[in-house]
DODOFI-405545 format. One line per 8 residues: number of its first residue (from 0); their letters; for each residue x, y, z of N, C-alpha, C. Coordinates in steps of 0.05 Angstrom, whole numbers. Example, Ala and Ser with C-alpha at 12.3 -4.5 7.8 and 13.67 -1.06 7.14 Angstrom:
2
0	AS	264,-114,156,246,-90,156,264,-66,156 | 257,-45,142,273,-21,143,258,1,157 .
This chain:
321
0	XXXXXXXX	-2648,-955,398,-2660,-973,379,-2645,-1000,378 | -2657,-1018,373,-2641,-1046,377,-2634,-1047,352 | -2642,-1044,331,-2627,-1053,310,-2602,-1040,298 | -2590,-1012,314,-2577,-995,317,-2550,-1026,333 | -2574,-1031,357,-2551,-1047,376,-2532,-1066,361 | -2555,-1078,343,-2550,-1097,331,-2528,-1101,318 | -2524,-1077,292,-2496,-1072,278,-2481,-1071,294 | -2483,-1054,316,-2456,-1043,338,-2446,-1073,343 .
8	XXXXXXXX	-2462,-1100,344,-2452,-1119,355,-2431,-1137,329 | -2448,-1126,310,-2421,-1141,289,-2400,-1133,281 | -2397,-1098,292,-2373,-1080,280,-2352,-1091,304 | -2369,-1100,332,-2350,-1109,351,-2342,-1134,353 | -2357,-1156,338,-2349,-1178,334,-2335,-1179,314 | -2327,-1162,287,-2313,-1164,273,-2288,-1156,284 | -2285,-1144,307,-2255,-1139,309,-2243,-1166,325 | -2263,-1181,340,-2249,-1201,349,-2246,-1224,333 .
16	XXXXXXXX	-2256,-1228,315,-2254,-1251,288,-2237,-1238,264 | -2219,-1207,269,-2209,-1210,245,-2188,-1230,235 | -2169,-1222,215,-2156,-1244,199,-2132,-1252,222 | -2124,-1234,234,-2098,-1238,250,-2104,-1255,281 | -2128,-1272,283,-2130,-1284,299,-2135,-1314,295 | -2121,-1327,313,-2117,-1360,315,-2138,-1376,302 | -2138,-1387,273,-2159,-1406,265,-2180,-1425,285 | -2189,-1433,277,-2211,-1459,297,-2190,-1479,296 .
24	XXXXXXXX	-2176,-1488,281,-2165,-1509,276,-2138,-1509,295 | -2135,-1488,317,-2117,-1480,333,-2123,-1484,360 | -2150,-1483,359,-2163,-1481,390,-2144,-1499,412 | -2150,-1507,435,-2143,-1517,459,-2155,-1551,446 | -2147,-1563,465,-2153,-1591,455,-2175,-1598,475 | -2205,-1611,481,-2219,-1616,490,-2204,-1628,522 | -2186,-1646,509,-2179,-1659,530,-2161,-1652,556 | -2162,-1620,549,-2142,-1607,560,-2160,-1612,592 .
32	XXXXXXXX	-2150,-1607,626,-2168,-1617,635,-2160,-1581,648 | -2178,-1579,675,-2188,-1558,682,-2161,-1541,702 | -2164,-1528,709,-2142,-1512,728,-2148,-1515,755 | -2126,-1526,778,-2133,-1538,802,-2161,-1514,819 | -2141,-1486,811,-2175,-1474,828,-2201,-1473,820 | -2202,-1482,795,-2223,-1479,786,-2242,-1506,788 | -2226,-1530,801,-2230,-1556,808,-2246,-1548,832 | -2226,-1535,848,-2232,-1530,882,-2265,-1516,880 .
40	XXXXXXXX	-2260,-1497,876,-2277,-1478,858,-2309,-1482,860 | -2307,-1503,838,-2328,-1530,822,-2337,-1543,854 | -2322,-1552,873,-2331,-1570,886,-2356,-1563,903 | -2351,-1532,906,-2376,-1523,928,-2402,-1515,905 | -2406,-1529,885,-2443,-1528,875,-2449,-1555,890 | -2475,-1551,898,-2487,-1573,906,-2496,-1595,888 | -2496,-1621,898,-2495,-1647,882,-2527,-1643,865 | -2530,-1641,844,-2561,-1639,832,-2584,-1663,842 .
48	XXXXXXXX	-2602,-1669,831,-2619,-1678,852,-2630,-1697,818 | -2627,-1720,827,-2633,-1742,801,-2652,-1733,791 | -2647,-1745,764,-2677,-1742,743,-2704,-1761,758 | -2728,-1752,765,-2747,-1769,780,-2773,-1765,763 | -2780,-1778,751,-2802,-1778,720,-2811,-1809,724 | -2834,-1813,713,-2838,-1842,700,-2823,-1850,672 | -2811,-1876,680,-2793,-1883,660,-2811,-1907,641 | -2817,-1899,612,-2826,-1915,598,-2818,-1948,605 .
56	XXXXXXXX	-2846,-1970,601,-2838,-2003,608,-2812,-2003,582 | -2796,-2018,598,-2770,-2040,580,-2746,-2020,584 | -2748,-1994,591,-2724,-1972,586,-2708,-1974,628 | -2689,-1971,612,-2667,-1971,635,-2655,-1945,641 | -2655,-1931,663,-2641,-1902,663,-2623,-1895,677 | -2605,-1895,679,-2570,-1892,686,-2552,-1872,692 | -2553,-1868,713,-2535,-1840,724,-2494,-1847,711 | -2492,-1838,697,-2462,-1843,686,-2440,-1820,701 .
64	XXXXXXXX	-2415,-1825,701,-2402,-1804,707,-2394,-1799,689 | -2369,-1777,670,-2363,-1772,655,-2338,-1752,662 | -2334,-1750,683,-2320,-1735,698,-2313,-1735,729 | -2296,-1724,742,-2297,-1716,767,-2313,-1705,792 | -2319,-1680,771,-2333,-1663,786,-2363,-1672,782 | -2382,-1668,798,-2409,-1677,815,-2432,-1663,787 | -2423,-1642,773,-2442,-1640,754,-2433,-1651,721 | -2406,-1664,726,-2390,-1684,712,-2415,-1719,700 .
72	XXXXXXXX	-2446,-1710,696,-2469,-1731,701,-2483,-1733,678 | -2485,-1757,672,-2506,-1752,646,-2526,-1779,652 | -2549,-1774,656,-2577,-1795,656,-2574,-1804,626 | -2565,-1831,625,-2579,-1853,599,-2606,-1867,601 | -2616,-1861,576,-2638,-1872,582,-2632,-1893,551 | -2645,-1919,564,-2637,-1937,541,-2662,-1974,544 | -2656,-1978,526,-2669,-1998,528,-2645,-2029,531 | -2650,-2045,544,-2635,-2076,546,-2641,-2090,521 .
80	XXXXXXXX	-2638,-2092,500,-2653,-2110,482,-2625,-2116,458 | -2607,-2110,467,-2583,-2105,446,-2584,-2094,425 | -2600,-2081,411,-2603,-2074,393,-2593,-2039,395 | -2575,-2036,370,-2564,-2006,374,-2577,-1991,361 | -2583,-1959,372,-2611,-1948,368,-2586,-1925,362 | -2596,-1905,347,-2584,-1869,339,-2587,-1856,376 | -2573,-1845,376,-2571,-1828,399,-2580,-1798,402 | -2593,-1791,421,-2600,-1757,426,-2585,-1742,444 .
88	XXXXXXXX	-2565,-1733,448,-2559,-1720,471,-2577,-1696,471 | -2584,-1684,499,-2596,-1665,514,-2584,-1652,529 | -2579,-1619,519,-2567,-1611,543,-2587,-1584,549 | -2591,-1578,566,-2602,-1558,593,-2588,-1535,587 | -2613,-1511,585,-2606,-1485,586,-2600,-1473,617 | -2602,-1444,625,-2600,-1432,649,-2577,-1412,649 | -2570,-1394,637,-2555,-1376,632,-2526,-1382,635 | -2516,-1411,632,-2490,-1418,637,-2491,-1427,668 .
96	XXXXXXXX	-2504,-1422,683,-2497,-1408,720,-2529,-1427,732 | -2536,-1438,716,-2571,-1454,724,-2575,-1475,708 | -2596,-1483,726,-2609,-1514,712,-2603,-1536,717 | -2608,-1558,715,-2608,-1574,705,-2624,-1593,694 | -2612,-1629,692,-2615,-1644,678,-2650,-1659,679 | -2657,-1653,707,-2694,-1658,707,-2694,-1646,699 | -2695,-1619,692,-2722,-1613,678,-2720,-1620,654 | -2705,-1635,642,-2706,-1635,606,-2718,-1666,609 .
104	XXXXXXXX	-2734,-1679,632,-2741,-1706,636,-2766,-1712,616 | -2787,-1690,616,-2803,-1702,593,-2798,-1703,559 | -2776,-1680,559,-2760,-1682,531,-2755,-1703,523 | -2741,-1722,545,-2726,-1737,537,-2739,-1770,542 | -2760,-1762,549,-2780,-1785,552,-2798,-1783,520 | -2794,-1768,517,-2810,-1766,482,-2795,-1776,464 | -2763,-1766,463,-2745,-1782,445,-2739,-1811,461 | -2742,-1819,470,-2741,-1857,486,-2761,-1866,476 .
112	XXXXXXXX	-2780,-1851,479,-2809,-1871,470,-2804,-1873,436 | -2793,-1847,426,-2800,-1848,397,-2767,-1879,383 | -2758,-1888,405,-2738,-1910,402,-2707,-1907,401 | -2704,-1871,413,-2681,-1872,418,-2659,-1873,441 | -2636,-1879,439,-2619,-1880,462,-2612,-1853,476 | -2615,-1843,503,-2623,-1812,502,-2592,-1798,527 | -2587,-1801,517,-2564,-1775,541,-2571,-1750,552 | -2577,-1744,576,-2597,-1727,591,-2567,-1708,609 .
120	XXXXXXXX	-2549,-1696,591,-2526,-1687,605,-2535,-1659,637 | -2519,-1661,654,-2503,-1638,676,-2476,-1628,649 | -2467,-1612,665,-2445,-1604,658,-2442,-1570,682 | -2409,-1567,685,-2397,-1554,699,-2410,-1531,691 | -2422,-1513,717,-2436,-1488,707,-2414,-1458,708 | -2418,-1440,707,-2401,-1423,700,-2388,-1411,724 | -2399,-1415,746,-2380,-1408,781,-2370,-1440,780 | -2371,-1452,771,-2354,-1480,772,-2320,-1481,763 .
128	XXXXXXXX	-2340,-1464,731,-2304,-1458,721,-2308,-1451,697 | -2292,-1429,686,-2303,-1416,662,-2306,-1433,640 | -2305,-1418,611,-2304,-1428,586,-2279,-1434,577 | -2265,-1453,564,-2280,-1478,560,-2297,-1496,561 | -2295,-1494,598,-2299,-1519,611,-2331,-1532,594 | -2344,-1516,594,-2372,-1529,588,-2367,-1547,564 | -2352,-1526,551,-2359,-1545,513,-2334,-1576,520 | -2313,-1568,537,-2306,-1589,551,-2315,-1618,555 .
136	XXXXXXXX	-2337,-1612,574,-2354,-1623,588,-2371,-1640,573 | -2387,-1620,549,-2405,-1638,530,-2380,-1653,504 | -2361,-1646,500,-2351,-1659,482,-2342,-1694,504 | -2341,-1695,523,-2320,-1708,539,-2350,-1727,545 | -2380,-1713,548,-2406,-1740,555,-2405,-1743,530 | -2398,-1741,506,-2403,-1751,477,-2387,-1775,478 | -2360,-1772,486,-2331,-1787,481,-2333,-1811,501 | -2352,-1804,521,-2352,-1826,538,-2385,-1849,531 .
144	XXXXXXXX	-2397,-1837,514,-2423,-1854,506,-2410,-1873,482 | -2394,-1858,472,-2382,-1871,443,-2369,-1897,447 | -2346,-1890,474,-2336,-1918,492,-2351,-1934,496 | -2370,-1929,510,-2389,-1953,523,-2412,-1957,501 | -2417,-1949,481,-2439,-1952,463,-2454,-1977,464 | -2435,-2007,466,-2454,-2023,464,-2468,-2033,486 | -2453,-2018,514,-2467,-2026,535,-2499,-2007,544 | -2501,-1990,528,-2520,-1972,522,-2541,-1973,496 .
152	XXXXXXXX	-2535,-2003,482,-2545,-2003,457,-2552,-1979,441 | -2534,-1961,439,-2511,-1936,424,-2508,-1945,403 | -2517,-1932,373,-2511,-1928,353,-2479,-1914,347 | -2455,-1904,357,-2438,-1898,366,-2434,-1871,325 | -2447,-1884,306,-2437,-1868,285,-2460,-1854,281 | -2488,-1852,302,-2513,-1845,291,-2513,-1818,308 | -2514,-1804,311,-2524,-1786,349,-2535,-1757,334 | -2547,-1742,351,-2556,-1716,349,-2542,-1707,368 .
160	XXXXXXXX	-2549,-1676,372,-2542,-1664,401,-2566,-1637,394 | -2586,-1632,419,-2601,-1613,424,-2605,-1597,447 | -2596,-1577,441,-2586,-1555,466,-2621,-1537,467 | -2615,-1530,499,-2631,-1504,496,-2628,-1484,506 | -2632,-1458,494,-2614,-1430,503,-2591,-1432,499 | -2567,-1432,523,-2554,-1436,538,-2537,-1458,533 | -2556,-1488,536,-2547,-1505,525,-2548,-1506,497 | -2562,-1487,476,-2564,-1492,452,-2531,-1473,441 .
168	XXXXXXXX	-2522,-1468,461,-2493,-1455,453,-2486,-1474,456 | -2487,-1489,475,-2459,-1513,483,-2472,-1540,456 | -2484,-1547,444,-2494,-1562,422,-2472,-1551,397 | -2485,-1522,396,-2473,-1514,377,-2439,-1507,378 | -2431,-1501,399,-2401,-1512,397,-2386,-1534,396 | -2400,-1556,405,-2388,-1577,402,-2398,-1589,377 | -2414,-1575,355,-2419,-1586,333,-2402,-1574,319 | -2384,-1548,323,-2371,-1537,301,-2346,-1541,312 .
176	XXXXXXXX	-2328,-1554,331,-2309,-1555,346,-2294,-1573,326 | -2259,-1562,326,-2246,-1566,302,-2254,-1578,277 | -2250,-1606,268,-2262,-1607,233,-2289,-1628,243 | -2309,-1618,260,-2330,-1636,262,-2325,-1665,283 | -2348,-1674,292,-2353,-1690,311,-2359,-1726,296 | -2344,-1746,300,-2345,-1761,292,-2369,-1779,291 | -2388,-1783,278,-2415,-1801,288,-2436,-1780,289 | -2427,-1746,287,-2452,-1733,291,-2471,-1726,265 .
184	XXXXXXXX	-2489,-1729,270,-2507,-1724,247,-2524,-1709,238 | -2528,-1684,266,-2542,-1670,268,-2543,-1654,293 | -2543,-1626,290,-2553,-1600,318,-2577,-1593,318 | -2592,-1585,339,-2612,-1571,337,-2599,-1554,357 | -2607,-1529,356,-2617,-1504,377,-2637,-1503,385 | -2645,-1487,402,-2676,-1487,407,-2672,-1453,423 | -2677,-1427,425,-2664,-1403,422,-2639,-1409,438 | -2617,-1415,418,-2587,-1417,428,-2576,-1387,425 .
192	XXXXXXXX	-2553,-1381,443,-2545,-1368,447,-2522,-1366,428 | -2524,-1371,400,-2497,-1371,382,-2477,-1357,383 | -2484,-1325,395,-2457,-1312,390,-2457,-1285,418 | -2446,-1303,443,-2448,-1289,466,-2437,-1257,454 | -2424,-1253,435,-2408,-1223,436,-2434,-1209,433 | -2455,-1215,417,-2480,-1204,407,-2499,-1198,431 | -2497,-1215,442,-2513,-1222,480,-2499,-1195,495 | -2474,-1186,481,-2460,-1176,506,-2472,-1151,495 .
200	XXXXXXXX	-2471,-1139,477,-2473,-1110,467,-2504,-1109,461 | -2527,-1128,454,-2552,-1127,456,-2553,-1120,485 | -2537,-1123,511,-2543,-1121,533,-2538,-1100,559 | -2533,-1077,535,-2528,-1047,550,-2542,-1038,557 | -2538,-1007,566,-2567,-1006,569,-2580,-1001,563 | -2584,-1000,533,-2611,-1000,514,-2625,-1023,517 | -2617,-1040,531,-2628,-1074,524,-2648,-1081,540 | -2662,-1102,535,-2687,-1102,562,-2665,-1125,583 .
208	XXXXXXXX	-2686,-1124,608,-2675,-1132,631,-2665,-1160,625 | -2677,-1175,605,-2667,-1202,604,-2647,-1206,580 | -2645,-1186,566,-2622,-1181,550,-2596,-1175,565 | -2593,-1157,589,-2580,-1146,606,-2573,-1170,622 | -2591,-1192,633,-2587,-1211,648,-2559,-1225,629 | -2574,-1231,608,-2559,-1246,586,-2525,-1233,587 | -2524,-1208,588,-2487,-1191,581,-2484,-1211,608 | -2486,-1200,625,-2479,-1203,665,-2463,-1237,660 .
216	XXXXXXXX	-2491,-1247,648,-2479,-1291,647,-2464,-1287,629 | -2457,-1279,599,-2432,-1286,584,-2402,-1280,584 | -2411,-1253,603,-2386,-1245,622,-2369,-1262,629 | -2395,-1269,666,-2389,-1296,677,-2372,-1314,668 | -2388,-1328,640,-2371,-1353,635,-2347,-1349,616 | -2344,-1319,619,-2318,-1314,602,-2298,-1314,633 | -2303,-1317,650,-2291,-1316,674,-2291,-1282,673 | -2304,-1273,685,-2319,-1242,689,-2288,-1221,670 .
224	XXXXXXXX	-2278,-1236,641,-2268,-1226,626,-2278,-1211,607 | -2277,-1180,605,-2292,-1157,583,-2279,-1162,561 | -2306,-1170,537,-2291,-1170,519,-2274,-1141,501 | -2282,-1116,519,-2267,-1093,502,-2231,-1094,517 | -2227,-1125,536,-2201,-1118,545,-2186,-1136,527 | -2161,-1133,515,-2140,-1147,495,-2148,-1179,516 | -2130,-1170,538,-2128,-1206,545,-2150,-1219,549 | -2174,-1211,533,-2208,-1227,540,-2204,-1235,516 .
232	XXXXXXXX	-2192,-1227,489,-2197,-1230,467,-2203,-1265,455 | -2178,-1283,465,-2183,-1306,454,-2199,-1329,470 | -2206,-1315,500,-2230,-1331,509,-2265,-1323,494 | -2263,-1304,491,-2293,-1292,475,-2291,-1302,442 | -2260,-1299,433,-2264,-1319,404,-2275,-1343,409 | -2257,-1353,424,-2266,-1381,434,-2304,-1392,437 | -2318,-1371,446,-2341,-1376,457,-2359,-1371,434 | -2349,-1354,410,-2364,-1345,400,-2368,-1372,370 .
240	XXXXXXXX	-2394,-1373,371,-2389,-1404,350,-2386,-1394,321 | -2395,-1378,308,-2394,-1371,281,-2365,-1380,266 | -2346,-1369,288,-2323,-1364,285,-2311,-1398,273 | -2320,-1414,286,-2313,-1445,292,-2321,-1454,263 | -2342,-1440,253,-2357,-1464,233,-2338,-1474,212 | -2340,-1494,195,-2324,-1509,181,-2344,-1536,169 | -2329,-1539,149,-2336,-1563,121,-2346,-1586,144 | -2329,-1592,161,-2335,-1626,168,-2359,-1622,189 .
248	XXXXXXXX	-2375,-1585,196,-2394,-1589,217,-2425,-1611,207 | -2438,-1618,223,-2466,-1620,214,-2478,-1603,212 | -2502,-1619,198,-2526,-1600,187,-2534,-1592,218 | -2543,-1564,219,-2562,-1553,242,-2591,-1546,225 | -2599,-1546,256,-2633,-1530,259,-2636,-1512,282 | -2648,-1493,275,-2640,-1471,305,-2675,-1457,299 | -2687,-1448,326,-2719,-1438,325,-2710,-1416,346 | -2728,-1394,345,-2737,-1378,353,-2752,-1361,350 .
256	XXXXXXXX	-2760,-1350,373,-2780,-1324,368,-2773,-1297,355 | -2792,-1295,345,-2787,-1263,333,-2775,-1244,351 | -2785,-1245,381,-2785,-1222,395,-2774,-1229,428 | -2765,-1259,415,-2743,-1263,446,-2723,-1249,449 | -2712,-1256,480,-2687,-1238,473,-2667,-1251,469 | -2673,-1272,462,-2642,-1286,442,-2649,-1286,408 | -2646,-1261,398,-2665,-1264,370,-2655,-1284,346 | -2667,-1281,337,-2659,-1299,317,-2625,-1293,290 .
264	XXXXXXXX	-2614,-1271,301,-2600,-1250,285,-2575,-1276,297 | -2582,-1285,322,-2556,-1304,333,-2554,-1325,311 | -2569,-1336,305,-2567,-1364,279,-2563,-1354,247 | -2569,-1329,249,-2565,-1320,218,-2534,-1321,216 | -2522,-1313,242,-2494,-1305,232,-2483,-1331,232 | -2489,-1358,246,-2478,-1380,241,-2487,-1389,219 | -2510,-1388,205,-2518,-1397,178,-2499,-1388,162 | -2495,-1364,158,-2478,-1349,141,-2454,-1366,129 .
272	XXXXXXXX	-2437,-1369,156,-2415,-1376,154,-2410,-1414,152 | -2432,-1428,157,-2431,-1449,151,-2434,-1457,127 | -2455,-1442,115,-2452,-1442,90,-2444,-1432,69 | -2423,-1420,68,-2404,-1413,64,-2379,-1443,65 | -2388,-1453,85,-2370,-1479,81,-2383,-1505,70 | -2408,-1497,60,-2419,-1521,44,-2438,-1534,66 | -2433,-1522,92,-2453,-1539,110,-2491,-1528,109 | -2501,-1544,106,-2538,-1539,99,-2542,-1528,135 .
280	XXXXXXXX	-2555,-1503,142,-2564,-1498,164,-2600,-1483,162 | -2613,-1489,169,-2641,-1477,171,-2642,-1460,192 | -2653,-1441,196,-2658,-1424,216,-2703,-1422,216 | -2712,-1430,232,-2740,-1427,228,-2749,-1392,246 | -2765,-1378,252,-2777,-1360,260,-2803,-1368,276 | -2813,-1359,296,-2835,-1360,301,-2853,-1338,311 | -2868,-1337,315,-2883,-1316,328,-2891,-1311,355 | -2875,-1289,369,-2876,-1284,392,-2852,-1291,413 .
288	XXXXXXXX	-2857,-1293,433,-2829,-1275,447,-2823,-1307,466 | -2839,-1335,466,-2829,-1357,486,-2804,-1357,467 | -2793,-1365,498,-2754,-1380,498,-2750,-1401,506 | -2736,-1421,487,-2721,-1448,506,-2741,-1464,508 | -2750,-1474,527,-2768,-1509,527,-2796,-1492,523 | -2801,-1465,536,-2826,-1449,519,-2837,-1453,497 | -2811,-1443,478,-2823,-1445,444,-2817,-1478,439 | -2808,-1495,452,-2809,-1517,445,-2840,-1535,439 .
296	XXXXXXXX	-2856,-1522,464,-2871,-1533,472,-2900,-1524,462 | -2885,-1503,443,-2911,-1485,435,-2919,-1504,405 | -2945,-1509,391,-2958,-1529,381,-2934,-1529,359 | -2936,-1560,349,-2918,-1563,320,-2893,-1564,328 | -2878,-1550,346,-2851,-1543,345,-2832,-1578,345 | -2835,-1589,374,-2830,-1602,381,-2837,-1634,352 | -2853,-1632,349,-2860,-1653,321,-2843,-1639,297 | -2841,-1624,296,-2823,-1614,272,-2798,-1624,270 .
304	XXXXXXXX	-2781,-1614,293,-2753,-1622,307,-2756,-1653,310 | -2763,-1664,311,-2772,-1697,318,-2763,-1706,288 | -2787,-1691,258,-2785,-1705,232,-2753,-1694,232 | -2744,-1669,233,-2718,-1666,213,-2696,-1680,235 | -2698,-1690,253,-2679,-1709,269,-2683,-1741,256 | -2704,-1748,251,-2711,-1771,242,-2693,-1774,222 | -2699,-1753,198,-2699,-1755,172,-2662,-1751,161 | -2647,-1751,189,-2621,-1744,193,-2610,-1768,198 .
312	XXXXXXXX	-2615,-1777,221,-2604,-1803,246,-2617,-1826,225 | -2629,-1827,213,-2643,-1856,197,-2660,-1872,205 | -2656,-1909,192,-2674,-1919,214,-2672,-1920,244 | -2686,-1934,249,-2695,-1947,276,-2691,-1975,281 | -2686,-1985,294,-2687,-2017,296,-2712,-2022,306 | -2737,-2044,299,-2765,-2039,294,-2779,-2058,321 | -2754,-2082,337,-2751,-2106,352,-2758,-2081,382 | -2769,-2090,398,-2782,-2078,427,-2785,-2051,425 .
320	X	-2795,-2037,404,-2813,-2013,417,-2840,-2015,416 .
């Protein structure tokens, strides 16, 4: 029975979050940089293949580096008009180990048109180099938009960040990462993966095949570390976001299906604990089993996420759209 699985996954996430383990406020420092093999490592994924979409008249779109390594990339999409607009970052699901940054191209052509400045991130996938590295990665394309803000007509104190799946883990860690993100205003998920330990034990073999897929990738980006072994312990704290939440996070929004297999049981336990720290988090429900840019796409969703981003990030500057 899964809901059998389900407890089993909090009696085992409770042993790795009890009291005798290292606060959030302890973690590794973002800027910590990667380990030489895991550089070497990184080098053999193939170079990704540009974002190629029609780019709305007046908008400019910009391959940035942000890093070293080749999925070290984030597409700006922006307008020349000087005027500083709220920012969206986008980041790309794919089990840690897939994806990229095209396909989130019409996403992010919806938030440009609707007048904002759009960050269309890559980031280091999980045979690249384990965890950290990702939340790494997206904290480090935030830190580098913030620098250049005005050459991107960057709101630098306005920004969102919207993950999906996969990426809606890496959103949500870098929204709860030590006492909050400076300038952020807002998370969305879209079925994020909030609490890989839950992924891992939903993914025995009671679990369906894409539950099972799901244990195999969180492994992975634990660097194929079990979390029932002692020395896995503070990379799986690490990954697991609940654990992170705190007073200075933003407000989130997180969607899913009833009957995906990233259920919705992942955002309850971050709600919990956010609020608990005074932070406002929504969790919505939907009906039926689409995941990721799926349920995005399914009617309303996408216009919904649009108003409570709006109603977050503020105005607009009203001059060339």
């Amino acid at each position: 029975m899964r809901s059998a699985v389900t407890v089993g996954s909090l009696a085992l996430a409770a042993v790795l979050l009890s009291g005798s383990l290292v606060p959030a406020h302890a973690q590794p420092s973002p800027s910590a940089s990667p380990s030489a093999s895991a550089t070497a490592k990184a080098e053999r994924t193939p170079e990704p293949t540009a974002t190629m979409t029609e780019v709305p008249p007046g908008v400019a779109v910009r391959t940035v580096r942000y890093g070293r390594h080749v999925r070290q990339r984030m597409d700006v999409w922006y307008r020349e008009d000087g005027l500083a607009r709220p920012g969206v970052f986008v980041i790309h699901g794919g089990w840690w180990n897939s994806g990229d940054k095209r396909g989130m191209a019409s996403i992010v052509r919806a938030y440009v048109e609707q007048g904002y400045t759009v960050f269309n991130l890559n980031y280091r996938l999980s045979q690249d180099a384990p965890w950290p590295a990702q939340r790494y990665d997206t904290l480090s394309a935030i830190q580098t938009a913030r620098r250049y803000a005005k050459l991107f007509g960057f709101d630098r104190n306005r920004y969102a960040i919207i993950g999906f799946s996969a990426g809606g883990h890496l959103a949500a860690a870098a929204g709860t990462y030590r006492n909050g993100q400076p300038g952020l205003k807002a998370v969305v998920g879209v079925s994020p993966v909030i609490s890989p330990m839950t992924a891992f034990v939903d993914g025995d073999e009671g679990g369906t095949a894409a539950q099972q897929r799901l244990r195999r990738a969180a492994v992975a980006l634990a660097g194929n570390c079990l979390p029932t072994r002692l020395r896995c312990e503070k990379v799986w704290r690490s990954m697991e976001v609940p654990w992170h939440a705190g007073p200075g996070d933003a407000p989130m929004l997180t969607l899913h299906s009833q009957d995906e297999f990233v259920p919705p049981y992942h955002s309850r336990l971050l709600k919990e604990q956010l609020n608990k720290a005074g932070v406002p988090m929504t969790v919505r429900v939907l009906p039926g089993s689409a995941h990721s840019t799926a349920l995005y796409r399914q009617p309303g969703v996408a216009e919904g996420i649009q108003a409570w981003l709006a109603a977050r990030l503020g105005p607009l500057p009203s001059a060339g759209l």
